[in-house]
BAKE-684512 format. One record per atom (N, C-alpha, C, O): y, x, z. Coordinates in steps of 0.2 Angstrom, whole numbers, plus 5000, padded with zeros to 4 digits. Example, Ala and Ser with C-alpha at 12.3 -4.5 7.8 and 13.67 -1.06 7.14 Angstrom:
497250665039;497850625039;498450665039;498350715042;498950645035;499550685036;500050645039;500650675040;
***
This chain:
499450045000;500050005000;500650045000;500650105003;501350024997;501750054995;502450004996;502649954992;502950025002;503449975002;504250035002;504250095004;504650014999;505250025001;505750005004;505849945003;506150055008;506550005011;507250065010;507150125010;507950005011;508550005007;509050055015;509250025020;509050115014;509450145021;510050135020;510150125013;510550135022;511450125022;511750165019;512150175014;511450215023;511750285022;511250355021;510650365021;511850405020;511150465021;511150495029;510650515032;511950475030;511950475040;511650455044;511550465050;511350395039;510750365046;510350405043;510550465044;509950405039;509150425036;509050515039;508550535040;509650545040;509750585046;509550595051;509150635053;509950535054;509650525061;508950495063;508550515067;508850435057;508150425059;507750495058;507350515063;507850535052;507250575054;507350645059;507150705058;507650625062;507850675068;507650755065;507250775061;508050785070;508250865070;507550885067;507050875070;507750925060;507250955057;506750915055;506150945055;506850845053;506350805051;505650785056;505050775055;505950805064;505350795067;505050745068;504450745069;505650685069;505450605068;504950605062;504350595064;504950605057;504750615050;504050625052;503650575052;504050665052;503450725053;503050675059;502450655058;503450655064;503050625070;502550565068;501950545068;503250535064;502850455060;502250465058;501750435059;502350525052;501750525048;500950545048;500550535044;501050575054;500550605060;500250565061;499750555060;500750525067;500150485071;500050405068;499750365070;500450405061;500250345058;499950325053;499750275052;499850395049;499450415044;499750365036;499350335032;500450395037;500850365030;501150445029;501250495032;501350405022;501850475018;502550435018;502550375016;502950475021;503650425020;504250485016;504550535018;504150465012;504750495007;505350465005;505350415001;506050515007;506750495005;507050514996;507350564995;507050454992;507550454987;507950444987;507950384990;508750464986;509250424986;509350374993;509350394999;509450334992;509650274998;508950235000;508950185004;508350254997;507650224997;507150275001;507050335001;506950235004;506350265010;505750235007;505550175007;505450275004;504650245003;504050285006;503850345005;503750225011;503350215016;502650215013;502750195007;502050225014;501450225009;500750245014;500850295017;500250215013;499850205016;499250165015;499250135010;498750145020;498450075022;498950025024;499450045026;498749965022;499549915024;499349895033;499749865036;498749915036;499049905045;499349965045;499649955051;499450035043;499650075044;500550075042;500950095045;500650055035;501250045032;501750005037;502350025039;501249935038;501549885042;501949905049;502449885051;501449965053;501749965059;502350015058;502750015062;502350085052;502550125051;503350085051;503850115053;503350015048;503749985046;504549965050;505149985050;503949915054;504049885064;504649945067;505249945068;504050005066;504450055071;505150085066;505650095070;505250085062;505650135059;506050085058;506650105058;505949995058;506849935059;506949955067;507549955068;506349975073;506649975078;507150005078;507749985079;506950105075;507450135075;508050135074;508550145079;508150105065;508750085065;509250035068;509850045067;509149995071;509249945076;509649995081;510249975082;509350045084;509550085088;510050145088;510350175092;510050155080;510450185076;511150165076;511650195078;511150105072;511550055070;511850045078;512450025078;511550045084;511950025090;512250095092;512650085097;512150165090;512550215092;511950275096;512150325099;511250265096;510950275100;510150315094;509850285090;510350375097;509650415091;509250425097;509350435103;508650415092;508050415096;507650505096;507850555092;507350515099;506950585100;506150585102;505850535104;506050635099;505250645098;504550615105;503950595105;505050615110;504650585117;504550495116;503950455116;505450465115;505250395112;504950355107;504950295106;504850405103;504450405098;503750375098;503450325096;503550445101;502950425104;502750385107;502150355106;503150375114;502950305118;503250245114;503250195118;503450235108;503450175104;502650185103;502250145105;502450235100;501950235095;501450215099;501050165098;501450245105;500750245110;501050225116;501350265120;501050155118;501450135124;500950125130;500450105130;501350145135;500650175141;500350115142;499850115146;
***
């Protein structure tokens, strides 16, 4: 499965993929998608329960962007894997 989704800016797509693309790198690890940036387009790719949740998390993010507030490698993971 393959979705794309529309970022604002390159400012966010920045911050989502945090310092040195760790976010990036985190996603794709423990979710087991390929997430590649074109242009203003994030394309997500995978199994679709994998695409789907890869999805969930990364509007969380922006959510949390869009309010002022970058996320890091720890909260990442405790989205991913919640105690």
């Amino acid at each position: 499965m393959e979705k794309l989704l529309r970022l604002e800016s390159a400012a966010i797509a920045q911050t989502l993929f945090g310092t040195q693309d760790e976010n990036l790198k985190t996603l794709e690890n423990e979710l087991g998608v390929k997430i590649i940036l074109r242009s203003d387009n994030l394309k997500v790719s995978g199994t679709n329960k994998n695409v789907r949740t890869a999805l969930q998390l990364i509007g969380h993010i922006l959510n949390d962007i869009r309010c002022g507030r970058a996320i890091d490698k720890e909260e990442l993971l405790y989205l991913i894997h919640p105690a």
